[in-house]
C-alpha positions, 0 to 999 in steps of 0.5 A: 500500500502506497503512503498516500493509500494509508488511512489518515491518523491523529496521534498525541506524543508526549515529548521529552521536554514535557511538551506535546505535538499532534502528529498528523499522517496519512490520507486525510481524504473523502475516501477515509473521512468516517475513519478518520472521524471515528478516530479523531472523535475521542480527542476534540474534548481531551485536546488542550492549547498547548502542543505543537502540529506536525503535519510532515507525515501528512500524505495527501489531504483534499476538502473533505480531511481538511474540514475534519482537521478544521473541526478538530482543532477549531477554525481560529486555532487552525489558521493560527497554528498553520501560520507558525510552519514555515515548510507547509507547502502553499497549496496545502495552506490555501486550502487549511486556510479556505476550508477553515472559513468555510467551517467557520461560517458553518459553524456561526449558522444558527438555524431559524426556528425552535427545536421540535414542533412546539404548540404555536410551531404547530398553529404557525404550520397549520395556519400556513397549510390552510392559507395554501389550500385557500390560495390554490382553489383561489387559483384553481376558480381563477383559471376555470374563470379566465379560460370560460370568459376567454370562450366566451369571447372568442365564440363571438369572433369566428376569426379568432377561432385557431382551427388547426390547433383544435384539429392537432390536439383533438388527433393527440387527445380522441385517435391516439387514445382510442386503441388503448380505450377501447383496449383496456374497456374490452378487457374490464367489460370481460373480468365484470360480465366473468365475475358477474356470472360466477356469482349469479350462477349459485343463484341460478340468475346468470342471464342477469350478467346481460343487464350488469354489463349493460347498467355497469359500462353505459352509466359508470364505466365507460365515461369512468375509464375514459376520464381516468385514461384521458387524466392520466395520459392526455392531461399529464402530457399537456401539462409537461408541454406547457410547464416546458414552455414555460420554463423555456420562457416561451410563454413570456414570449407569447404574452410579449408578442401580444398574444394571450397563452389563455387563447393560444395555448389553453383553450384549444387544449381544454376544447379538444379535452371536451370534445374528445371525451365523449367520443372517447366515452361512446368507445369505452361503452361500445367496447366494454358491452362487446367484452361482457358478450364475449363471454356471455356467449363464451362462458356461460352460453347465452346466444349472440341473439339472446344477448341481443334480445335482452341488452335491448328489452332490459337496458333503457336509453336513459343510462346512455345518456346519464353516462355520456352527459358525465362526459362533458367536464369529467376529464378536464377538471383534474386537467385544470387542477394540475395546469392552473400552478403552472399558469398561476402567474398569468392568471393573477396578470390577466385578471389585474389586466381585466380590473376596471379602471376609472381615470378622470380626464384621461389623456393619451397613452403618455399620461398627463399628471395633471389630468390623471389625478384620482386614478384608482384600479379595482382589482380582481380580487376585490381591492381597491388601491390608489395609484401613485402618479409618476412624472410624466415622461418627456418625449425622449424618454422611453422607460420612467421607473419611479420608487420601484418595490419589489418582494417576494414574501419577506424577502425585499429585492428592490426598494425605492428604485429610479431609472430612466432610459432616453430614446436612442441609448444601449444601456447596459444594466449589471449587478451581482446575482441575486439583485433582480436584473431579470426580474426588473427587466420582467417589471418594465415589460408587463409580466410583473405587477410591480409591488410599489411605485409606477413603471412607465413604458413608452409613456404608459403604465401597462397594468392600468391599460384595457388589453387592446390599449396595452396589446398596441405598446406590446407591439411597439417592444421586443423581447430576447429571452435569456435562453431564445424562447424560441417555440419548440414546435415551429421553424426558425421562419414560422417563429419569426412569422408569429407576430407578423400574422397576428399583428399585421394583415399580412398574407402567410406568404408575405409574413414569410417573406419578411421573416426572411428578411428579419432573418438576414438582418439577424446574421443568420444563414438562409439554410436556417430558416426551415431548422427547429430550435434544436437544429441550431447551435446557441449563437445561432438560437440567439440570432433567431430569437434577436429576428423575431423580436425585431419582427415588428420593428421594434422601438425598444430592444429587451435582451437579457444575458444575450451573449451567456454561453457564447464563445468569444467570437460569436459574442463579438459578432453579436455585439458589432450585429447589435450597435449595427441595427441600433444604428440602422434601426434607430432602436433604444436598447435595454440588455441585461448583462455580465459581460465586460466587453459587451459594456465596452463595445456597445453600450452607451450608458450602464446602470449598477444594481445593487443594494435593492437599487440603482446606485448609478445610470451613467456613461462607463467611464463615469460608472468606473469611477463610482465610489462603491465596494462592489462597483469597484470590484467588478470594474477594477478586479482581475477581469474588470482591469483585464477588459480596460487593458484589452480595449485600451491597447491599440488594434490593428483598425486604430 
């Protein structure tokens, strides 16, 4: 065994002089950490202060050994002794020195809360589960209610009605389900009609299977089995497509583009569920009797004839139709249950969207704070709140944000937050992780109701706006998710043609056309127009992404991290393809990003996040300068001192 395959010990020696040493030797590795542990676990309340460390028969050491050392002398005394060995090697005093911090943080962590389940712990865990239960049936009447008035509204507007999604979800929801219906309905219609006779016949009454099968399959379990099958396979499907949408941000990008998920995605869904079920129940029915025959005819010898005779005579029309009218709703409902979590954040969007609001003299889409005094929103839920009334943006200023509050529970992500963005700038936001970048750039677009003071977009608060009012600014913005949004079900063209056809009064063939366009602009090939999402690498789903967000030509540009997970030289592209369409489009630009370079290469103003709000909004070289810790460091760290060294050096162009 090699010297650094012996398990790890901890010796005390006595020396002559009356001192101690601790000797450390072997492998204090992960591979022997519980035997180390059990060894050293005897001496952590005999060692005393006085003793010399000797770690020169120390083998190897990693994380795992250096934490147990850590533990065993103690975080402060740790670093303390290590720092009187001149011969420890560098590396091993890094990592003694790392993994006593961490140790030490460890150790100060006092976890919230009492021990055990204490009496008003007990009352706090019930208050809190029944609050739970009282917001999810919220949610679950909530979303029954949006997807009905979103019915009711698109019955009156034949134009709206989306065909051929009701054709592509009635395929996956009535005829890829009817051979495992049937399937399994002729199988249970066989075990009741076999386990019916078995029992009759003791009595002498087998020719009563007949009416079992007949009462059993026509009331009870064919629209039974349909609905358990239907949930089970269709619904669970549906819900797993929309819950990957939404965390591919698809269903931000939906409602960005002016569309309503409600209308696009939920509804046809929901109809198809309606429709199908009760075809799905008439073959449930039809092939459970058929299955009762079979062994009727089979087991207990009752003639095709005779069963024919005595399903008609004994078996009334009315449990046909008590069976099929439990088919309408019985499917859908635990549908609705699963998917309405999932959309919960829409609902709670569209029903605020929905709220009546009252506005005395109420001037044009840019406000006026002197005819929009007295503003008060009824929301949904029944409250009623006053607005604050922000200034009224000037011309050129494209986002106001006012005194921005945004929480989530107890936790407070911006408090009191002011930005402005004039027309025709790149501003470029940063921050640490965890400060709210997306969550504001979420807040300026809509999908956000803030929790304090206003946001004007485009002279607007889009949360006090009627939906064709708010749908008309939609237009006016584009949107590059973090990771594209790019709907998985549909070509890079057909991507791109989404806004097009909804928006405009194109034909397919000239939304194409344009898409095509868009897609040149974007740097992207030609041969990747008839591509999916999945055909693409990531530089090229970004320039996808960019193509459709400049659909509509766009007066504001929103990208959130647009050249994370870009290699150098695509990012580059991607910066000098953004200041090239800024500069041909005329497009004001808000980009959330870590990236120094791009700061340096594109943009024109940024704006610090942190301490739950702007610290500054101004040009680099200003922001550089800025007298806060973490400005600092991001500028003037290793990174920050490389990029200002990159682009200081002059280049073959200069």
């Amino acid at each position: 065994m090699s010297t650094s395959d012996v398990p790890g010990r901890v010796d005390l020696l006595a020396d002559g002089d009356g001192s101690v040493t601790l000797r450390v030797s072997g492998a204090w590795t992960l591979a022997h950490f519980a035997a180390i542990e059990r060894q050293m676990q005897p001496m952590r309340n005999t060692l005393g202060d006085d003793f010399h460390l000797d770690l020169s028969a120390l083998s190897s050491l990693d994380t795992a050994g250096a934490g147990l050392l850590s533990l065993l002398l103690g975080p402060q005394r740790l670093c303390a002794v290590i720092a009187t060995l001149p011969d420890l090697a560098p590396e091993r005093r890094a990592l003694l020195g790392t993994v006593g911090g961490a140790v030490s943080d460890i150790l100060a962590y006092t976890p919230p809360g009492g021990d055990g389940l204490g009496f008003v712990e007990l009352l706090a865990h019930l208050g809190r589960t029944s609050e739970a239960i009282w917001c999810q049936t919220r949610a679950l009447l909530g979303f029954i209610g949006l997807v009905l008035e979103t019915l009711a509204r698109n019955l009156l507007r034949p134009r709206r009605w989306r065909m051929t999604a009701l054709v592509a979800q009635l395929e996956q929801t009535t005829l890829d389900a009817l051979p495992i219906v049937a399937l399994l309905s002729l199988m249970v219609g066989a075990v009741i009609a076999f386990l019916g006779a078995t029992v009759l016949s003791t009595y002498g009454a087998s020719v009563f299977t007949v009416d079992l099968v007949s009462f059993a399959f026509l009331r009870e379990f064919g629209v039974l089995l349909a609905a358990i099958l239907l949930a089970g396979r269709t619904a669970s499907a549906f819900t797993a497509q929309l819950g990957a949408m939404k965390s591919h941000e698809e269903i931000d990008a939906l409602r960005t583009i002016g569309l309503d998920p409600i209308e696009v995605l939920v509804l046809p869904r929901v109809l198809a569920l309606m429709l199908g079920l009760p075809m799905l129940t008439l073959i449930a029915m039809l092939a459970g009797v058929l299955g009762g025959a079979i062994v009727c005819v089979t087991v207990i010898g009752i003639p095709p004839a005779m069963f024919l005779s005595l399903f008609h005579a004994d078996t009334p029309l009315s449990y046909f139709w008590v069976g099929m009218s439990k088919a309408a709703g019985t499917g859908v409902s635990d549908w609705h249950h699963r998917l309405s979590g999932r959309l919960q954040g829409h609902r709670q969007r569209r029903i605020s969207r929905r709220a009546h609001h009252f506005q005395r003299g109420a001037g044009d889409l840019r406000g006026d704070p002197g005819r929009c005094a007295g503003r008060a929103v009824f929301h949904g839920d029944g409250l009623v709140s006053a607005l604050p009334v922000a200034p009224a943006a000037t011309p050129d200023t494209l986002i106001a944000v006012r005194d921005l509050g945004t929480r989530f529970g107890v936790q407070v992500v911006h408090e009191h937050l002011d930005l402005e963005v004039p027309r025709g700038v790149i501003l470029g936001v940063v921050g640490g992780s965890g400060t709210g970048k997306s969550v504001l750039l979420r807040t300026i677009i809509g999908l956000r109701r803030p929790d304090a003071g206003t946001v004007r977009l485009l002279g607007a608060d889009l949360h006090a706006l009627p939906p064709p009012r708010r749908i008309a600014i939609e237009r006016r913005i584009g949107v590059l998710f973090q990771d594209g949004a790019l709907f998985s079900s549909l070509s890079v063209v057909d991507n791109i043609c989404v806004p097009l056809l909804e928006h405009t009064a194109l034909s397919a063939r000239d939304a194409r056309r344009v898409a095509t366009l868009k897609i040149a602009l974007a740097g992207l090939p030609q041969d990747a127009r008839d591509k999916y999402p999945s055909e693409l690498s990531g530089g090229m789903r970004k320039r996808a992404a960019l193509a459709r967000a400049l659909a509509l030509d766009p007066e504001i540009l929103f990208l959130d991290e647009p050249t994370s997970g870009l290699d150098p030289i695509t990012a580059a592209g991607f910066d000098h393809l953004l200041r090239t369409l800024r500069d041909a489009l005329g497009l004001t630009v808000y980009m959330n990003t870590h990236d120094l370079d791009s700061l340096h290469a594109v943009c024109d103003r940024v704006a610090v996040l942190a301490d739950r709000r702007v610290l500054v909004c101004a040009d680099l070289a200003t922001v550089e300068r800025y007298a806060h810790p973490w400005v600092q460091d991001y500028f003037h760290g290793p990174r920050g001192r490389a990029a200002n060294a990159a682009w200081a050096a002059p280049t073959p162009e200069t």
